[in-house]
N, CA, C and O atoms as a DFTB+ gen file, in Angstrom:
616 C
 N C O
     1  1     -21.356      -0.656       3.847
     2  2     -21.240      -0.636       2.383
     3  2     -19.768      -0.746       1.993
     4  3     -18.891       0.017       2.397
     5  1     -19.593      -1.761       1.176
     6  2     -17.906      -1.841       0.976
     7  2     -18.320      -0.972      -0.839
     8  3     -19.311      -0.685      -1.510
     9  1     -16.315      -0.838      -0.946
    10  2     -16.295      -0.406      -2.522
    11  2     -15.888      -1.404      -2.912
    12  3     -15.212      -2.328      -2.460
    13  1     -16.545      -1.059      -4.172
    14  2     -15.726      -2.365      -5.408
    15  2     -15.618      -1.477      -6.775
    16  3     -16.485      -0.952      -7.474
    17  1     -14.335      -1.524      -6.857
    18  2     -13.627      -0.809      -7.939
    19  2     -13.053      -1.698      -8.611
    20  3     -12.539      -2.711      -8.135
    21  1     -13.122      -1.151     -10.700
    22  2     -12.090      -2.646     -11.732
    23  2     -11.647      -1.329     -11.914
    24  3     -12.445      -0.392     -11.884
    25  1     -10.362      -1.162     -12.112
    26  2      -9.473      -0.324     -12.346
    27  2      -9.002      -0.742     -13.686
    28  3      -8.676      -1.920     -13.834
    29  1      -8.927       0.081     -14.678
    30  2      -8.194       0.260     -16.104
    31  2      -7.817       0.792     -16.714
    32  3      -7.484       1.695     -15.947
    33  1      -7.442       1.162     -17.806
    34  2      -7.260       2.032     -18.224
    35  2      -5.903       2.029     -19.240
    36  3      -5.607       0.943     -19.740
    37  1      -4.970       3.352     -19.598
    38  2      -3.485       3.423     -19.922
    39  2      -2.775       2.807     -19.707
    40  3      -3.157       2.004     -18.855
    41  1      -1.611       2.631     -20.065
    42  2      -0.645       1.782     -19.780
    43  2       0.039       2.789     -18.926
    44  3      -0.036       3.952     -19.321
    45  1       0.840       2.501     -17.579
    46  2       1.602       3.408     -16.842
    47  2       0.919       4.697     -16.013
    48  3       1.338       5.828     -15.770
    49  1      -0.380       3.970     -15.682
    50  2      -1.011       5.173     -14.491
    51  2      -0.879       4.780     -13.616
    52  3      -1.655       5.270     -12.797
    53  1      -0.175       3.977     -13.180
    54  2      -0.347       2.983     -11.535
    55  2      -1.465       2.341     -11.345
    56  3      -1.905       2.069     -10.228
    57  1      -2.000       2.056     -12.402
    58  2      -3.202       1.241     -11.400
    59  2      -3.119       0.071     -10.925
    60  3      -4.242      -0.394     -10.730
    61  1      -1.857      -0.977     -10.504
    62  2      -1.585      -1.874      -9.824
    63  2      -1.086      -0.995      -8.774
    64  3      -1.731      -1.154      -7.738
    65  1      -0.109      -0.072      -8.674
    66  2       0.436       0.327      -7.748
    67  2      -0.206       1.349      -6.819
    68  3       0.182       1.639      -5.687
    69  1      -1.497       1.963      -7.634
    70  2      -2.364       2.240      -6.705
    71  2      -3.516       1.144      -5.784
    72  3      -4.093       1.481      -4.750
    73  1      -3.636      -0.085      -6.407
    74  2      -4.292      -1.183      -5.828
    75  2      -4.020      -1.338      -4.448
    76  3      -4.730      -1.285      -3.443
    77  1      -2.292      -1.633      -4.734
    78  2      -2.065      -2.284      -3.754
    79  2      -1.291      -1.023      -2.664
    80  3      -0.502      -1.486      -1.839
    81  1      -1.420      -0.089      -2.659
    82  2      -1.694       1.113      -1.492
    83  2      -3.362       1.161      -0.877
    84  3      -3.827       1.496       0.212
    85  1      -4.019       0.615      -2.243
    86  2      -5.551       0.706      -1.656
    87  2      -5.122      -0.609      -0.187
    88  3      -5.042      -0.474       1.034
    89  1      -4.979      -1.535      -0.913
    90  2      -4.706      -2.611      -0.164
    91  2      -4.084      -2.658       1.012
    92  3      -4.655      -3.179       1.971
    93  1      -2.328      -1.916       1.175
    94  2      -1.813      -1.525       2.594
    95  2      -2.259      -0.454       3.459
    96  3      -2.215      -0.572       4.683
    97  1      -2.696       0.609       2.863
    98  2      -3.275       1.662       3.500
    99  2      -4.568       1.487       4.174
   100  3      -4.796       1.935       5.298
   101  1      -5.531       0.729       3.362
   102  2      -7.202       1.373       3.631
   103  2      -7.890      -0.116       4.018
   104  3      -9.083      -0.319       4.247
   105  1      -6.880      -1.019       4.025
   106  2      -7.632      -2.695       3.484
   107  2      -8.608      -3.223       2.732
   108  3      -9.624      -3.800       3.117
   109  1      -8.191      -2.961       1.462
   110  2      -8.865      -3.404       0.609
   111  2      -8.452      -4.578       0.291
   112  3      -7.339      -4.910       0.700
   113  1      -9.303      -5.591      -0.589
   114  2      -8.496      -6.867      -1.315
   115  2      -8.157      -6.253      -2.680
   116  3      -8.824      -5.480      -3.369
   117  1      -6.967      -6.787      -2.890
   118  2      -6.860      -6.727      -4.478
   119  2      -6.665      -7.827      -5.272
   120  3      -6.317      -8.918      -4.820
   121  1      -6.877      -7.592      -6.473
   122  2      -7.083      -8.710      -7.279
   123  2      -6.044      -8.246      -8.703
   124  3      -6.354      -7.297      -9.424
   125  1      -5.310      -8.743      -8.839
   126  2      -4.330      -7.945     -10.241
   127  2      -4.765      -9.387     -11.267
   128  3      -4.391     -10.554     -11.384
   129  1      -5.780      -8.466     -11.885
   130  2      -6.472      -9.380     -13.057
   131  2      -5.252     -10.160     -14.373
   132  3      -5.392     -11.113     -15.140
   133  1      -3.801      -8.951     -14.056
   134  2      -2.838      -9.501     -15.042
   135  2      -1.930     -10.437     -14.689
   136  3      -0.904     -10.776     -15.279
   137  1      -2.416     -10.843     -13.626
   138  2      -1.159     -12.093     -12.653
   139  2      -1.990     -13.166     -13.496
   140  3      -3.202     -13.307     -13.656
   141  1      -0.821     -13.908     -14.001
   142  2      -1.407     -15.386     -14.756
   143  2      -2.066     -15.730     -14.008
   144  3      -3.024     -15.024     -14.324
   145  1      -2.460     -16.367     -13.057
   146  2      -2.990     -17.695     -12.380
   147  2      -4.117     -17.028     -12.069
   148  3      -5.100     -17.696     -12.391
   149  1      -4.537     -15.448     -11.323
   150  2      -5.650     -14.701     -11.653
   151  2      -6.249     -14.631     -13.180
   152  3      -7.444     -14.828     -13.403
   153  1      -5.364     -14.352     -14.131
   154  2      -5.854     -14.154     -15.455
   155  2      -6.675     -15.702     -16.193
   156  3      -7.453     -15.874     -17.131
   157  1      -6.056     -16.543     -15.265
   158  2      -6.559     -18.076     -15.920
   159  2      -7.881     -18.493     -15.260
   160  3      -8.838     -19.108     -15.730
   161  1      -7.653     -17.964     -13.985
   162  2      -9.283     -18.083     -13.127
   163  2     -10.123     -17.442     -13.926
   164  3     -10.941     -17.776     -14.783
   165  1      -9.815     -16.633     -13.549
   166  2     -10.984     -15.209     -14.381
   167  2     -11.651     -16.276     -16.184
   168  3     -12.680     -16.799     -16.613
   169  1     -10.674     -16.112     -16.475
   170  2     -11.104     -16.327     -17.871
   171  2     -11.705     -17.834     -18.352
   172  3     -12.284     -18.095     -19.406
   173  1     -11.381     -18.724     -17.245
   174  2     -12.218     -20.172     -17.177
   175  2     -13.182     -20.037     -17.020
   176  3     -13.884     -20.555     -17.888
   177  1     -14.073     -19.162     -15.680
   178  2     -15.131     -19.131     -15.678
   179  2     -15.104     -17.844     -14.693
   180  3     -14.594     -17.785     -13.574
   181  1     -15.830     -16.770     -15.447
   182  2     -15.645     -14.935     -15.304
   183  2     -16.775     -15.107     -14.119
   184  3     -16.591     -14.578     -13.023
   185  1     -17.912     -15.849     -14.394
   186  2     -18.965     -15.625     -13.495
   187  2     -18.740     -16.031     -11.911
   188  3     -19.166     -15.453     -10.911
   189  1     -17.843     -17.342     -12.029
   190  2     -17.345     -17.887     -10.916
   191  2     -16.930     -16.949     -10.169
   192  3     -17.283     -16.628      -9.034
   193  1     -15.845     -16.343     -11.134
   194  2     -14.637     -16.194     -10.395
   195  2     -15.173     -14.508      -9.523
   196  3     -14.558     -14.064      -8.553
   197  1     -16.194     -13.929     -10.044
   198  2     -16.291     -12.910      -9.733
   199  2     -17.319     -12.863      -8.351
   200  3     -17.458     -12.135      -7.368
   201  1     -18.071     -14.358      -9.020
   202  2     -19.008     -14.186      -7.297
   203  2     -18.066     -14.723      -5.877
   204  3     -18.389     -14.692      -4.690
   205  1     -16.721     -15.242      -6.564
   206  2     -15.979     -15.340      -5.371
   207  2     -15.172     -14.168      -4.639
   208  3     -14.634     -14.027      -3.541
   209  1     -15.313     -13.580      -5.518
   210  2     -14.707     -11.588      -5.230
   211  2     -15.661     -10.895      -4.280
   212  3     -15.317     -10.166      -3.350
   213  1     -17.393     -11.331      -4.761
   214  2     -18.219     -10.824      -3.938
   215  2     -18.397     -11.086      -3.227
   216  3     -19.080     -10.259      -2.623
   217  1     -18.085     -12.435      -2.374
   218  2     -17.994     -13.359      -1.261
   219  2     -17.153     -12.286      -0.028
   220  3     -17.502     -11.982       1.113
   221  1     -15.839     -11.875      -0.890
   222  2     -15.041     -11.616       0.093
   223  2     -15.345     -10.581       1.353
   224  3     -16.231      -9.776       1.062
   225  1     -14.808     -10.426       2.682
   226  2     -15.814      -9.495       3.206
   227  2     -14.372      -8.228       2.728
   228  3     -13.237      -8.366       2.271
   229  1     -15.052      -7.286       3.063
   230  2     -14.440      -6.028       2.728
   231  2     -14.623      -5.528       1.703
   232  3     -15.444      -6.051       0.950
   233  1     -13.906      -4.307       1.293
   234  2     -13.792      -3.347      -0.268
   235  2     -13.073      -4.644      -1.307
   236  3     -12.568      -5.706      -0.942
   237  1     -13.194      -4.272      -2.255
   238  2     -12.456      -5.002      -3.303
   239  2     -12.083      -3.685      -4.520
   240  3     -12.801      -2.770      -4.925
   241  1     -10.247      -4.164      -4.965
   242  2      -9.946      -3.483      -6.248
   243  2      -9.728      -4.210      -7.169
   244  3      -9.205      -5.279      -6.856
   245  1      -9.924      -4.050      -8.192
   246  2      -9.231      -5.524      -9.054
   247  2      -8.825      -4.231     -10.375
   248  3      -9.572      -3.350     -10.799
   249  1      -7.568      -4.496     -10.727
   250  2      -6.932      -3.732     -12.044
   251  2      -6.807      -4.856     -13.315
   252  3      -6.340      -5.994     -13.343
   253  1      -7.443      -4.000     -14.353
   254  2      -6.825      -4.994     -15.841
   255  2      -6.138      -4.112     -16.566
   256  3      -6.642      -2.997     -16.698
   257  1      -4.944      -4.374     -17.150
   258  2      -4.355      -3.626     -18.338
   259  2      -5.183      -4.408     -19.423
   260  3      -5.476      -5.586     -19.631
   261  1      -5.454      -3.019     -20.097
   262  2      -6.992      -3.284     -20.875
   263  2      -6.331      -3.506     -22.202
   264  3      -5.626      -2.682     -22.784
   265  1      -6.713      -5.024     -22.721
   266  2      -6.188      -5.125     -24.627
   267  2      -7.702      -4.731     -25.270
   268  3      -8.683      -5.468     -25.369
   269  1      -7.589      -3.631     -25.582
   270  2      -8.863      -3.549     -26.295
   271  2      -9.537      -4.026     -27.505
   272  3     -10.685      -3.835     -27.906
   273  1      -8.576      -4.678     -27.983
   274  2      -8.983      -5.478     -29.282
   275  2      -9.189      -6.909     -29.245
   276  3      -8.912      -7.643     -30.194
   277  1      -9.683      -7.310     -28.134
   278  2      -9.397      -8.368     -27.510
   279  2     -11.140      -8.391     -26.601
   280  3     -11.312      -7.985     -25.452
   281  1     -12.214      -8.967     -27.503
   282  2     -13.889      -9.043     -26.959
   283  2     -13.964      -9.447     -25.661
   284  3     -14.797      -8.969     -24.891
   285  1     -13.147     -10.312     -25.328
   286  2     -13.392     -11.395     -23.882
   287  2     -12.775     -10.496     -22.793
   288  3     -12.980     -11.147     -21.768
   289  1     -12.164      -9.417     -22.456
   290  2     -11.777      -8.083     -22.281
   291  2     -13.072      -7.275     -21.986
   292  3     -13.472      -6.915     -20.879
   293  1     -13.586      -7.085     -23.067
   294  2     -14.718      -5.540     -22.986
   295  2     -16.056      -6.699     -21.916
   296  3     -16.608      -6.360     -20.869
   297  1     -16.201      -7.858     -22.566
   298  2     -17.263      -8.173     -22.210
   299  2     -16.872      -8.827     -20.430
   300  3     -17.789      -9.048     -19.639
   301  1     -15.740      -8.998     -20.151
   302  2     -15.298      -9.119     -18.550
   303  2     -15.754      -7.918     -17.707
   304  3     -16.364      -7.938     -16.638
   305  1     -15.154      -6.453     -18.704
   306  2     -15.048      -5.456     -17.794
   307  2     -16.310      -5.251     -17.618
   308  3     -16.695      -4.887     -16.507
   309  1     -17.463      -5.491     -18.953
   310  2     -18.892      -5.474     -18.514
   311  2     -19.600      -6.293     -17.237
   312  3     -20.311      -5.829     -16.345
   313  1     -19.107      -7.844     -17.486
   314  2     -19.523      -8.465     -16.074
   315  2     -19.264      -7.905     -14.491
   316  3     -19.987      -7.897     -13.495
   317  1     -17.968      -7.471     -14.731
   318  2     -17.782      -6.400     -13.115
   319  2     -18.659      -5.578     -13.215
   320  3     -18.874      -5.180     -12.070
   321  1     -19.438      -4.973     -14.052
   322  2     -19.965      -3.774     -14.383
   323  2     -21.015      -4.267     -13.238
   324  3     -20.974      -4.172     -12.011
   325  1     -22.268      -5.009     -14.407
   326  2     -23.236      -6.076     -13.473
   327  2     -23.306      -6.497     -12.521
   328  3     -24.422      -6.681     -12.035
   329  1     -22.080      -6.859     -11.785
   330  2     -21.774      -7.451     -10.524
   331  2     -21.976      -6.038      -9.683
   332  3     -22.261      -6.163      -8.492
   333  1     -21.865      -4.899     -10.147
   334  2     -22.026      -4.015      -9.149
   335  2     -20.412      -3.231      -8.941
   336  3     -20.247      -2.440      -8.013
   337  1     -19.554      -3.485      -9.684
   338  2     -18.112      -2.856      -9.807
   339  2     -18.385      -1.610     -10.383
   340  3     -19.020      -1.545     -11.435
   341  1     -17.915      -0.479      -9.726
   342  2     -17.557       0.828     -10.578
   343  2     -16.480       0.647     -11.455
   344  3     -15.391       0.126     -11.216
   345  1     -16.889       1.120     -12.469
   346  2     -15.291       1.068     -13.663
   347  2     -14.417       2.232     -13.753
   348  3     -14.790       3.281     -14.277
   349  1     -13.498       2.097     -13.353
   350  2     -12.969       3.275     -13.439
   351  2     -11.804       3.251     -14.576
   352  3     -11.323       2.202     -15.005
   353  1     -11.420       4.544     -15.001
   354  2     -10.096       4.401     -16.437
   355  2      -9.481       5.073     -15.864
   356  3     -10.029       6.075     -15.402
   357  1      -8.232       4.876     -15.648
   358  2      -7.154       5.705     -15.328
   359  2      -6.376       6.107     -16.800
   360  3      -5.726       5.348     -17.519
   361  1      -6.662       7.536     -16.994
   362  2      -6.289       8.408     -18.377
   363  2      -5.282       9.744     -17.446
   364  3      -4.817       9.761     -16.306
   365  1      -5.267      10.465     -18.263
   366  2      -4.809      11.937     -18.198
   367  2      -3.364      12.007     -18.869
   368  3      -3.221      11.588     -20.018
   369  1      -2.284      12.543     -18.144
   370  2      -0.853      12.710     -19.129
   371  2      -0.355      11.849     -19.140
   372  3       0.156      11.097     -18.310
   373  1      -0.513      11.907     -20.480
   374  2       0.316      11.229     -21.482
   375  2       1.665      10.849     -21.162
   376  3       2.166       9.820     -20.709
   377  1       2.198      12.172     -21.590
   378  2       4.038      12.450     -21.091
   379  2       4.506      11.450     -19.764
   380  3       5.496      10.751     -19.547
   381  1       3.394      11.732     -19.088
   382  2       3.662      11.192     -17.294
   383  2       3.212       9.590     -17.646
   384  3       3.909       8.647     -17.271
   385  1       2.043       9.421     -18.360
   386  2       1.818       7.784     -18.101
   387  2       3.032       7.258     -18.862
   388  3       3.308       6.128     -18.460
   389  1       4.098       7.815     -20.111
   390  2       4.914       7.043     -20.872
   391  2       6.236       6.710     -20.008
   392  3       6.896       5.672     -19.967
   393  1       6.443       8.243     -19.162
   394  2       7.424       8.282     -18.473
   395  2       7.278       7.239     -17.441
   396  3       8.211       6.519     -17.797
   397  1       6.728       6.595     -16.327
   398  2       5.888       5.719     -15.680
   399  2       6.281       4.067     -16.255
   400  3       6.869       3.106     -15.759
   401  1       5.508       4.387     -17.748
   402  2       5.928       3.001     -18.584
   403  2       7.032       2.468     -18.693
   404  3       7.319       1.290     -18.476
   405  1       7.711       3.330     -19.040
   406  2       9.165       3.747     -19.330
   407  2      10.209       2.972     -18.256
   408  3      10.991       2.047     -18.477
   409  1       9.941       3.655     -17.092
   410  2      10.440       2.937     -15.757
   411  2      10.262       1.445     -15.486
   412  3      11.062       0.686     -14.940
   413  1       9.436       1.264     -15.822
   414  2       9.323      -0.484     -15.536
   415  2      10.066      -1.343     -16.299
   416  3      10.549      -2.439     -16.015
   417  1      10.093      -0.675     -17.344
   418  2      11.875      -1.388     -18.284
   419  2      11.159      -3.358     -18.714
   420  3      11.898      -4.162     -19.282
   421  1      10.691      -3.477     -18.579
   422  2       9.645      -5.141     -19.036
   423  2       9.416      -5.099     -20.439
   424  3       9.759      -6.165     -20.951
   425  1       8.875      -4.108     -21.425
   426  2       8.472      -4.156     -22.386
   427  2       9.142      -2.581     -23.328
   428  3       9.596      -1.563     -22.805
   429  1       8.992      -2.866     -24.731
   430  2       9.565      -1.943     -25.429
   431  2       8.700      -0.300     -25.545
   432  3       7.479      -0.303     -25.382
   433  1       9.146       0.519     -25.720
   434  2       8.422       1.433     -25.695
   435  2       7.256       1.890     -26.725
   436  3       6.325       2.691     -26.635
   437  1       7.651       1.156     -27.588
   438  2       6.533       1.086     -29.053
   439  2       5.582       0.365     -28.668
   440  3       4.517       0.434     -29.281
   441  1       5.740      -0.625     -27.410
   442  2       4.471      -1.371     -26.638
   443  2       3.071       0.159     -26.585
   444  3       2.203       0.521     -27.379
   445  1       3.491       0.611     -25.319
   446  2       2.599       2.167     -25.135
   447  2       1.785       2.649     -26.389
   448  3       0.581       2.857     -26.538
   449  1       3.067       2.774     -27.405
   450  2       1.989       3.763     -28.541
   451  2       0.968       2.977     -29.163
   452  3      -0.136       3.315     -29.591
   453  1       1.707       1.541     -29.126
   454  2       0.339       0.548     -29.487
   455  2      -0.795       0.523     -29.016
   456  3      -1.891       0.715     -29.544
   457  1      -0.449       0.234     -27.807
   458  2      -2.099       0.063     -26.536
   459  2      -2.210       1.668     -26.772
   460  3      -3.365       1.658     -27.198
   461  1      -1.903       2.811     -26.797
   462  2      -2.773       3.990     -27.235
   463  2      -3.433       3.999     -28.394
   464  3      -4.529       4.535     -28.554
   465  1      -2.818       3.429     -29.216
   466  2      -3.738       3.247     -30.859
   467  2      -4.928       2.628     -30.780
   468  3      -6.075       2.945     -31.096
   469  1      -4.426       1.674     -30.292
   470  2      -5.871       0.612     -29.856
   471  2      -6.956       1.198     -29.283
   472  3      -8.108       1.236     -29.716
   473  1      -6.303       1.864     -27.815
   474  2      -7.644       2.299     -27.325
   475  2      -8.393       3.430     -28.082
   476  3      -9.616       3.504     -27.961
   477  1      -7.765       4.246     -28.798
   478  2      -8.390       5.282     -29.393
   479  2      -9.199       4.762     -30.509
   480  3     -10.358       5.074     -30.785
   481  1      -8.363       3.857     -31.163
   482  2      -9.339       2.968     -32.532
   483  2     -10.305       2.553     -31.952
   484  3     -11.317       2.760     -32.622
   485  1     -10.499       2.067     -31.037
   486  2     -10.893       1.016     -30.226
   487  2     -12.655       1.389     -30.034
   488  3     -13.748       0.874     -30.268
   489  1     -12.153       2.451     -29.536
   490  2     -13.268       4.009     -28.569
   491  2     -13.579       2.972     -27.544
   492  3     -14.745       2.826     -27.177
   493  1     -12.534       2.180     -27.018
   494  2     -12.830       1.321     -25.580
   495  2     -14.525       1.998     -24.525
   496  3     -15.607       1.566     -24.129
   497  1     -13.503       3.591     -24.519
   498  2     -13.957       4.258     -23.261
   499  2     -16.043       4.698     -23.480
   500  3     -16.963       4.741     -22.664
   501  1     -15.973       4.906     -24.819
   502  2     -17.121       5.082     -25.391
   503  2     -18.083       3.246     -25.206
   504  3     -19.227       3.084     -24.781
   505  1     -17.461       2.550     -25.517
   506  2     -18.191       1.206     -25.391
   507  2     -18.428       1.127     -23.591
   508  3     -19.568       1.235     -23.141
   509  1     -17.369       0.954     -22.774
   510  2     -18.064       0.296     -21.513
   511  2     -18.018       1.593     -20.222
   512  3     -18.069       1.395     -19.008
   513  1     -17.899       3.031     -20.992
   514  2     -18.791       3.897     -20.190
   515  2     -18.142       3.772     -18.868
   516  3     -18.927       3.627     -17.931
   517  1     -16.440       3.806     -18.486
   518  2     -16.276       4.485     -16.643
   519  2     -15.460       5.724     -16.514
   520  3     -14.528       6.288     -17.086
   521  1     -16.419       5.912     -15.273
   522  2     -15.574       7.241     -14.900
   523  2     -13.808       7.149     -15.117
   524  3     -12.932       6.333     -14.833
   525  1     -13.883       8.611     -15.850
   526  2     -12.387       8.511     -16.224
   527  2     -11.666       9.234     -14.972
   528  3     -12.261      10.098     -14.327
   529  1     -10.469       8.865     -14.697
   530  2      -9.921       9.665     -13.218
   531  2      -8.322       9.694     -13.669
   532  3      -7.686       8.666     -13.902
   533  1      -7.665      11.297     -13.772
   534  2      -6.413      11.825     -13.907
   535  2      -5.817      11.029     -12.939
   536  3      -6.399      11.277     -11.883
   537  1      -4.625       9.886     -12.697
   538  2      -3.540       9.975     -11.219
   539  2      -2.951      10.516     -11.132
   540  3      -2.429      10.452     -10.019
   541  1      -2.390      11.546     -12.032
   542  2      -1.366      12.168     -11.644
   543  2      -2.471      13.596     -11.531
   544  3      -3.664      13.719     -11.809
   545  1      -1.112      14.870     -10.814
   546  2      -1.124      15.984     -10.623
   547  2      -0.844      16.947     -11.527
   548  3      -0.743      16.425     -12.638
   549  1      -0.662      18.174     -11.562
   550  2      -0.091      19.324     -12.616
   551  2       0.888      19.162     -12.866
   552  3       1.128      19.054     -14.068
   553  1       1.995      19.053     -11.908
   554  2       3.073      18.441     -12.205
   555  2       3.657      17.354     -12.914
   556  3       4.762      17.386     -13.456
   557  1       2.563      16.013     -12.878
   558  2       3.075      15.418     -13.597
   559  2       3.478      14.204     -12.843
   560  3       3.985      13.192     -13.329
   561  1       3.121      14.481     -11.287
   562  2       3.623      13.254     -10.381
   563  2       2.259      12.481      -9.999
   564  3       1.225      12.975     -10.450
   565  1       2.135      11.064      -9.043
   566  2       0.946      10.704      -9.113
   567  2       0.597      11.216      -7.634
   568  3       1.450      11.124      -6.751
   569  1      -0.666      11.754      -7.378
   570  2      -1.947      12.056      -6.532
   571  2      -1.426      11.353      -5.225
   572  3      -0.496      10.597      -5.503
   573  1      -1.668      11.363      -4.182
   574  2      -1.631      10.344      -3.209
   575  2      -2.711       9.806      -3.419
   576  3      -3.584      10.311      -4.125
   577  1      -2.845       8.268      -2.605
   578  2      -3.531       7.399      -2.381
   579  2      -4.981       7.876      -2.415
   580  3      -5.899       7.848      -3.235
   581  1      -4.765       8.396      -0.982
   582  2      -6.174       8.806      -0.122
   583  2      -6.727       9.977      -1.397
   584  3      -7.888       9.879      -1.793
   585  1      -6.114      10.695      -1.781
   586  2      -6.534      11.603      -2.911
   587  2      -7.551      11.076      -3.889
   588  3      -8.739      11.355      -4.053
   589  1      -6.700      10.191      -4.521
   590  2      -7.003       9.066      -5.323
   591  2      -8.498       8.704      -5.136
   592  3      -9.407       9.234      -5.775
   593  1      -8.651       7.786      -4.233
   594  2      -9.581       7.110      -3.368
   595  2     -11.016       8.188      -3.362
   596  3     -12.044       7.882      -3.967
   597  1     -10.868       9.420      -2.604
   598  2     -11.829      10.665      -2.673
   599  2     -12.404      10.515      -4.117
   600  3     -13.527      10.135      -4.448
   601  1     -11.462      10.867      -4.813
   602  2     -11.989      11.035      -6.064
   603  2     -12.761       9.629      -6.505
   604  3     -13.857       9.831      -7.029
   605  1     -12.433       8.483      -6.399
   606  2     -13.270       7.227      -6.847
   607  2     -14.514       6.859      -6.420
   608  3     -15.383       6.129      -6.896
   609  1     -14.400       7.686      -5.164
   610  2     -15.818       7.386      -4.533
   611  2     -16.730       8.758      -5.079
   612  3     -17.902       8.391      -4.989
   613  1     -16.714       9.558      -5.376
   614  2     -17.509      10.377      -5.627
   615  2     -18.514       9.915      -6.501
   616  3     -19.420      10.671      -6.854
């Protein structure tokens, strides 16, 4: 039995950077749904592109930074759904996902409070229904991998 996880969620939980630990650590494939040339497959033809994901042998992760105001979005993350993908949201602190954001230095910081508006206007999490999973710790740092992982499979 392989896993197949769509990872989404916040802006600044790692969920690329937890992918691709899924990926060196455990061998998984990953798929970073926000890499153009992935994002252009996908969105030419979603059905294609996903029975070629199921083809692959092994686990599969695939992450989207989720625009929630954006239909062709909700109704993708639904097709992984169908295909048999667990959905998972990567939520929890705040403070820690901005700080996170913050670091990557690519986009402005008023980016974040946006994609939080959205998703809350949105009620994303209420429409396509996945388990929500904290990455970080009490502290405020992120989980290890394998931590991580435990928790997704449950």
């Amino acid at each position: 039995m392989h896993d197949l996880f769509l990872i989404t969620g916040i802006p600044g939980t790692g969920k690329t950077t937890f992918a691709n630990n899924l990926a060196k650590d455990f061998g998984f494939v990953h798929y970073d749904l926000e890499d153009p040339n992935t994002l252009n497959r996908l969105f030419a033809d979603s059905t294609q592109f996903i029975g070629d994901i199921l083809k692959a042998n092994g686990s599969v992760v695939a992450t989207l930074g989720f625009v929630p105001d954006h239909q062709t979005s909700v109704s993708i993350v639904l097709q992984f759904r169908a295909a048999g993908f667990k959905l998972i949201w990567f939520d929890g602190n705040r403070p820690a996902a901005l700080r996170e954001f913050i670091k990557r230095g690519t986009v402005e910081e008023i980016f974040f409070y946006l994609q939080m508006y959205r998703i809350e206007a949105s009620k994303i999490i209420d429409t396509i229904k996945p388990i929500v999973i904290n990455p970080f710790d009490l502290q405020g740092n992120f989980k290890a991998t394998a931590v991580q992982l435990a928790e997704l499979r449950q």
